[in-house]
C-alpha positions, -999 to 999 in steps of 0.1 A, spaced: 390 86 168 367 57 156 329 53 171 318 25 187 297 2 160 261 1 167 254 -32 190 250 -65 169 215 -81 177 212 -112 193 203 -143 171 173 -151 191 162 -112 187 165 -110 150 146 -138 144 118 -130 165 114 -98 147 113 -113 118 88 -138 131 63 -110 143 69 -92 115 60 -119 91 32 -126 112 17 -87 108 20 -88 73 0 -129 73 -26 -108 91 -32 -77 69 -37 -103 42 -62 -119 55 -101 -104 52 -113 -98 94 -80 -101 109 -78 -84 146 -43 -62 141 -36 -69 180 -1 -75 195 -15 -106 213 -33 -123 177 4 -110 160 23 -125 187 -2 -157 188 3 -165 151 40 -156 156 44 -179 181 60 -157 204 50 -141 233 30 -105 234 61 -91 256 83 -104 230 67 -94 199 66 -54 220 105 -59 229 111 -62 193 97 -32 178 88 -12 210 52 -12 204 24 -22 179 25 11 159 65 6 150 56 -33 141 25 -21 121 47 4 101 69 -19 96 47 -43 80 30 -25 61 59 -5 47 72 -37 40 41 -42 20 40 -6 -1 76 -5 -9 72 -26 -38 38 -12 -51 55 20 -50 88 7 -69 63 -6 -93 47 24 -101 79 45 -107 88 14 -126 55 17 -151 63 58 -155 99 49 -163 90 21 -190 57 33 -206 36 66 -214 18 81 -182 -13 67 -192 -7 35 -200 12 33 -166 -20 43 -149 -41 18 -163 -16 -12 -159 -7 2 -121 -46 8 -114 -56 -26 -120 -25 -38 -105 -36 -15 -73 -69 -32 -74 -50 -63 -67 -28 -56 -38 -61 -37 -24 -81 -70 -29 -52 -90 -11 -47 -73 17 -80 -55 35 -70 -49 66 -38 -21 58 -69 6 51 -91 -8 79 -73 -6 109 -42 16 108 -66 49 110 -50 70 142 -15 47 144 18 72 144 31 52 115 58 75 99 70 51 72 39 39 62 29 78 56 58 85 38 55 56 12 15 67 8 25 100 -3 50 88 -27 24 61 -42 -2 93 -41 28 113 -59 33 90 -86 0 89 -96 -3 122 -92 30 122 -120 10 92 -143 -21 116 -148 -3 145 -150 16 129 -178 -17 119 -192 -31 153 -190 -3 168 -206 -3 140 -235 -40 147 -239 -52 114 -232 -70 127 -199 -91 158 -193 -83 191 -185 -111 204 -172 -111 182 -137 -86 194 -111 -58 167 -107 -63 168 -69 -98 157 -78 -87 132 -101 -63 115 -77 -89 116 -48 -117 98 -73 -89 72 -83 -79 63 -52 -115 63 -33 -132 42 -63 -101 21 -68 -102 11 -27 -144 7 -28 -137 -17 -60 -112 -38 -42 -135 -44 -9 -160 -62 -34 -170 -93 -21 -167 -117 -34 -136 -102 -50 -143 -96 -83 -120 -95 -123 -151 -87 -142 -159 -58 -112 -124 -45 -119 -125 -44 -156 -155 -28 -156 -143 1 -132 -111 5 -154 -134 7 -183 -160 36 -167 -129 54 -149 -109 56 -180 -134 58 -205 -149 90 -182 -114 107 -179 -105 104 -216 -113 144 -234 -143 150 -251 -140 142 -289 
């Protein structure tokens, strides 16, 4: 006995989630947006009703977006712990976290309190693969032992987000916080 297929989506439909969706992530890359179905739907060019059709609601388009967003950051970092030592990894992703921090402000600022089940789940597997690089690092003895790792991920990613809202953004900022984080995580001689 076969099962029906799933329904095809109409032309019209497809693109408009793409549209919106493209919008949402235009937005969280740019410093101030308002993360509202009608400025999504505006810059879309679509209608608010239209833009909620699609994904049922601002939460699913949000998580959407920005999962769109992490899914590559977090690729990259299980790339960098597949290619290189854990602590090498760490520096190259941390700077390279910086970045995508810098670039887009508003995926911190305004998701607090959204039901955004993707987005949580790639967060926790970006928090788990740094969690692997300094653990790596740790056991390679090119970071301290004496700070609990928990700690250590909470102060990377805290001082890492603070760096990135710098304005104006800032390389020599970034360099300099590599430098001090690194430099302060490395054993005692």
């Amino acid at each position: 006995m076969s099962t029906p297929a799933e329904p095809r989506r109409r032309a019209d439909a497809v693109r408009n989630r793409r549209l919106a969706l493209d919008a949402a992530m235009t937005l969280l890359a740019e410093p101030g947006a308002t993360l509202t179905v009608e400025a999504i739907a505006r810059r879309a060019g679509l209608g608010a009703a239209t833009v909620v059709r699609a994904f049922g609601g601002k939460d699913a388009l949000l998580d959407a977006a920005v999962s769109r967003l992490l899914e590559p950051v977090v690729r990259r970092a299980r790339d960098l712990l597949a290619e290189t030592t854990p602590y090498r990894a760490l520096h190259t992703f941390l700077r390279e976290l910086i970045a995508f921090q810098t670039a887009h402000h508003a995926v911190n600022d305004q998701l607090n309190g959204l039901d955004l089940p993707a987005t949580t789940a790639l967060r926790a597997d970006l928090v788990a693969a740094v969690e692997e690089m300094t653990e790596g690092a740790r056991r390679a003895g090119a970071i301290r032992t004496d700070l609990d790792p928990a700690v250590v991920t909470t102060l990377i990613g805290q001082t890492a987000l603070a760096v990135a809202r710098a304005r104006p953004p800032s390389q020599a900022l970034t360099d300099a916080y590599l430098t001090v984080l690194l430099d302060g995580l490395r054993p005692a001689p």
